[in-house]
Every structure is written in structure tokens, then in C-alpha cells.
C-alpha positions in Angstrom: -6.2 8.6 -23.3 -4.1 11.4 -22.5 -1.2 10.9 -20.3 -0.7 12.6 -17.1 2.3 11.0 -15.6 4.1 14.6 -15.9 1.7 15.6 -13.0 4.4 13.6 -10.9 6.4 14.2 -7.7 9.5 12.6 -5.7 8.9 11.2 -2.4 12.1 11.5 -0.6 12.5 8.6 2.3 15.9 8.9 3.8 17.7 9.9 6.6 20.0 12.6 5.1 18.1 14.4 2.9 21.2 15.6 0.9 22.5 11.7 0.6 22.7 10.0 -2.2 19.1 9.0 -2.6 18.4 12.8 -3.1 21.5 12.9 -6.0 19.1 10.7 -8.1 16.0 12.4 -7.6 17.3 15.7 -8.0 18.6 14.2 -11.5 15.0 12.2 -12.2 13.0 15.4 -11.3 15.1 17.9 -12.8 13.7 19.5 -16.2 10.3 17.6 -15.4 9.0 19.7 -12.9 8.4 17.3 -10.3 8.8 18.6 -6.6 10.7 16.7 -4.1 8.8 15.6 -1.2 10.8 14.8 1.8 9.3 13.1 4.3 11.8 13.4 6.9 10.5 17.2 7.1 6.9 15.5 8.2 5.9 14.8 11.4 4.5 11.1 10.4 4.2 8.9 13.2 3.8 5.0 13.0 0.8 3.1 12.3 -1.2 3.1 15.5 -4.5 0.6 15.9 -6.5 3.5 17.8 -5.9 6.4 15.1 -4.0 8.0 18.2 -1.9 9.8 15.5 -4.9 11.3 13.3 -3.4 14.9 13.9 -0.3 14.5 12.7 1.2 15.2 8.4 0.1 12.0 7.0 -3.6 12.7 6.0 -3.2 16.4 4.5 0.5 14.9 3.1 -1.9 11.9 1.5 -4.3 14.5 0.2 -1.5 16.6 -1.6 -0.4 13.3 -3.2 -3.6 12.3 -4.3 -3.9 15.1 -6.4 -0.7 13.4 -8.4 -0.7 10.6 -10.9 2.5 9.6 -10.4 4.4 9.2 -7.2 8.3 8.0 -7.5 9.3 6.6 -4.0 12.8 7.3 -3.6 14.8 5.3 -0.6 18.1 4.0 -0.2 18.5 0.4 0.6 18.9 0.1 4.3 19.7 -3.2 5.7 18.1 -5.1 2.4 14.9 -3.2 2.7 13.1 0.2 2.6 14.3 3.2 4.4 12.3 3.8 7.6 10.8 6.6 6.9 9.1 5.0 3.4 7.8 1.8 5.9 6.7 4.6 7.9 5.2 6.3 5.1 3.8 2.4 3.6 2.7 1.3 7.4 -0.1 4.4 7.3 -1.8 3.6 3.9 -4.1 1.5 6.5 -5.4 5.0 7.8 -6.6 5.0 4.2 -8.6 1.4 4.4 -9.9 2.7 8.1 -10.7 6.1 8.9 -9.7 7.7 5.7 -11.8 5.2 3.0 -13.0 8.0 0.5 -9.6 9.0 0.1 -7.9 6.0 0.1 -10.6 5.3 -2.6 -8.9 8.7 -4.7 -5.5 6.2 -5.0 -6.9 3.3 -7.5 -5.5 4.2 -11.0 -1.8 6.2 -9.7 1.3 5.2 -10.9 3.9 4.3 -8.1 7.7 4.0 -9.1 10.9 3.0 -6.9 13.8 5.1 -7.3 16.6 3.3 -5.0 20.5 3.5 -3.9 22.6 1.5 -2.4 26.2 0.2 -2.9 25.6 -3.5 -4.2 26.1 -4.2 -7.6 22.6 -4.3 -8.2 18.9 -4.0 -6.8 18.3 -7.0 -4.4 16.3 -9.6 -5.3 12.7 -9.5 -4.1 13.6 -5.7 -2.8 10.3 -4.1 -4.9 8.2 -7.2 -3.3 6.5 -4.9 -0.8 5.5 -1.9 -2.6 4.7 -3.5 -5.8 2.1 -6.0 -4.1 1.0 -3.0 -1.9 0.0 -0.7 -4.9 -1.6 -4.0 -6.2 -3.8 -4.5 -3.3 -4.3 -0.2 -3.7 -5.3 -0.7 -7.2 -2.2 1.3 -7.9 0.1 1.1 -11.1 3.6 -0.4 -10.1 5.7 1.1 -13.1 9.2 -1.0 -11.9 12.4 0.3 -10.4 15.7 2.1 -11.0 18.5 1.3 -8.9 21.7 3.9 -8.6 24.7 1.9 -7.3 27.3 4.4 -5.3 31.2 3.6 -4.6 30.8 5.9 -1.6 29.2 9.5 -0.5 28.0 11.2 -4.5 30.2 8.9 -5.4 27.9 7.0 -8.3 28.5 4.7 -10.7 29.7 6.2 -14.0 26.4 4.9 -15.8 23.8 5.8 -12.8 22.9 9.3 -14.1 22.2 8.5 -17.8 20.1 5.1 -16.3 18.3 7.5 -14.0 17.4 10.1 -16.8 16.3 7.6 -19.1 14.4 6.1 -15.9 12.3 9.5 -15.9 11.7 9.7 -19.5 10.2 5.6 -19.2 8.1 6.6 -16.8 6.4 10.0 -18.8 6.1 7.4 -21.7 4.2 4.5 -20.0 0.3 4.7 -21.3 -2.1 4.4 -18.4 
């Protein structure tokens, strides 16, 4: 089966868009010709039970990503969790099981990857929980995570770099 995890893009989920969460995926996307999504620049509102929002960037955002086959969700660690913008971003897949079902249907068989900063020494525990058991219930590929620990603002760990370009190279390798 050919491999076509190099028809990949970055979606960016943080509040400062030239943080540190954008450091690694300018280094994972770079020379791989994945574009950086960021959602900030979306008008994506929260989930909303009456499809109120229906107009807004999420469904023609959804449909540019579905044309991808692998999406590498990049988020610093806020408070122990996701960024708000990727809950956002996670929250709306239900449009997909609602109003949206043929294209949620276009989903099953993408790859899904975490790319995550923080300042901890490592990733916290149980941290890839939600989106791993959400790309499972998706029928989504959950290819694992790479965490960049930072000492302060672009301030990374000497080894984060080389882990997150060897991070990128993992994921082009991975056989569907």
C-alpha cells in the first residue's frame, strides 16, 4: 500500500501563534511541505446543540482537512490539558456525527498525531487520553505524541529539536 502520510498538515491550537507551540511545528513541517493551520485565524465557535453556528469556518475548515491523511494537532499544555482552541476544534467533530454525516464518514482511515509544549519535564500522564480515544471512536489512526519541554519563551530544551525532527520522519514512515 502506498503511503500518503506526506499529504500531511499542522493544526496550530494556541493562543499566540508565534509561541512556542508554533517553534515545533515550524521545525516538524519544515522540509516536508506541510502547511500550518492556525486555528486561531478561524472564526470557530463552540459546539452548540441547535447547529446555531453552521455558518461559521468549521465545516469548509473540516472539508480542507479531509482532503489530508495526516493531521498533526499541535497545542501547548494548558492547565494539564489541550489548548482551547483544539477543545474547540475537538468539541465540533459532533457536527460531523449530526448534520455533517457523509463527511464525518470521509475521516475513518486518517492519521492524527499530537505535537505538544509545555514546561514539565515530560508529557503528563493520561494527557493524549482524549484525542486518542476520540480518533478511535472516528475510526481515525492515533500515531502517538511528541512533547517539546521549554525553560521559558523559544527557550527549548537542548534535545527538543532533534526529538521533534525525528518525530516527523516517524510519522512519514508509519505503514497505514
Amino acid at each position: 500500500m502506498t503511503d500518503k502520510r506526506s499529504d500531511g498538515l499542522v493544526i496550530l491550537a494556541s493562543s499566540r501563534n508565534r509561541g512556542n507551540t508554533r517553534l515545533l511545528a515550524d521545525w516538524l513541517a519544515a522540509g516536508r511541505s506541510f502547511p500550518i493551520i492556525d486555528l486561531s485565524s478561524k472564526s470557530i465557535s463552540y459546539y452548540d446543540y441547535g447547529h446555531a453556528n453552521a455558518g461559521d469556518d468549521f465545516i469548509p475548515l473540516i472539508e480542507t482537512l479531509s482532503a489530508k491523511s495526516l493531521w498533526i494537532l499541535a497545542t501547548p499544555v494548558y492547565w494539564y490539558t489541550v489548548s482551547a482552541q483544539l477543545k474547540t476544534f475537538m468539541d465540533r467533530l459532533t457536527d460531523l456525527l449530526e448534520t455533517h454525516k457523509e463527511l464525518g464518514r470521509t475521516l475513518r482511515g486518517r492519521s492524527v498525531a499530537l505535537l505538544v509544549s509545555g514546561t514539565e519535564s515530560q508529557l503528563l500522564e493520561g494527557f493524549e487520553s482524549p484525542v486518542r480515544l476520540t480518533c478511535n471512536y472516528l475510526g481515525m489512526n492515533y500515531l502517538g505524541a511528541c512533547y517539546g519541554q521549554f525553560e521559558g519563551d523559544g527557550v527549548p530544551n537542548p534535545s527538543v529539536r532533534a526529538a521533534v525532527e525525528a518525530f516527523g520522519s516517524k510519522l512519514l514512515n508509519i505503514e497505514s
